[in-house]
C-alpha positions, -999 to 999 in steps of 0.1 A, spaced: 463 -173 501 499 -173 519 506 -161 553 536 -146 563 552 -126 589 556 -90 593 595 -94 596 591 -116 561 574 -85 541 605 -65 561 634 -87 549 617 -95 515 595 -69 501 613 -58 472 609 -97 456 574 -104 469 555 -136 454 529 -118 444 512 -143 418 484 -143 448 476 -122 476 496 -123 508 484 -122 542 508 -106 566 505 -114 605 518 -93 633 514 -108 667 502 -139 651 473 -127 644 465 -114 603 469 -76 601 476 -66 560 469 -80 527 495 -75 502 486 -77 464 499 -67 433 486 -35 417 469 -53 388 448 -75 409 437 -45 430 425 -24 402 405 -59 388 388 -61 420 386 -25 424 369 -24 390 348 -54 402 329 -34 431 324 -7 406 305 -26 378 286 -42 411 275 -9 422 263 -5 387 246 -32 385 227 -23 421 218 11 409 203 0 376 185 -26 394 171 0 419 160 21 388 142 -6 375 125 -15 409 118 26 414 106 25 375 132 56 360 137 38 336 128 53 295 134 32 264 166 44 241 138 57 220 131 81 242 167 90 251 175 93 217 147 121 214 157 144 243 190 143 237 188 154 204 159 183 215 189 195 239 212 202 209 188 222 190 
């Protein structure tokens, strides 16, 4: 990841490299992450299937789970 200066993101932030996320310091210390839009939607889409994955696992540990069998039977008994 590449670190640059606040005053850089001032001077240059219409033609950001952004083929990789960009740490931005202020102070010399790191204060912002820059990225492009695509890469923040994957990862924000990343966290979501992970939450998924920790509520199904939860389900399965809790035991509400049914078999598609099952689903397939109530759902059609709420259409009639």
């Amino acid at each position: 990841m590449a670190t640059e200066t606040v005053s850089f993101l001032k001077k240059n932030a219409a033609d950001l490299p952004l083929n990789e996320p960009l740490t931005i310091t202020q102070n010399g210390k790191p204060a912002y992450v820059v990225e492009s839009y695509e890469q923040h939607q994957r990862k924000e889409q990343a966290i979501a299937l992970l939450k998924l994955v920790s509520f199904a696992k939860s389900d399965v540990a809790n035991g509400c789970v049914m078999s598609s069998g099952t689903l397939k039977e109530r759902l059609a008994a709420r259409k009639q």
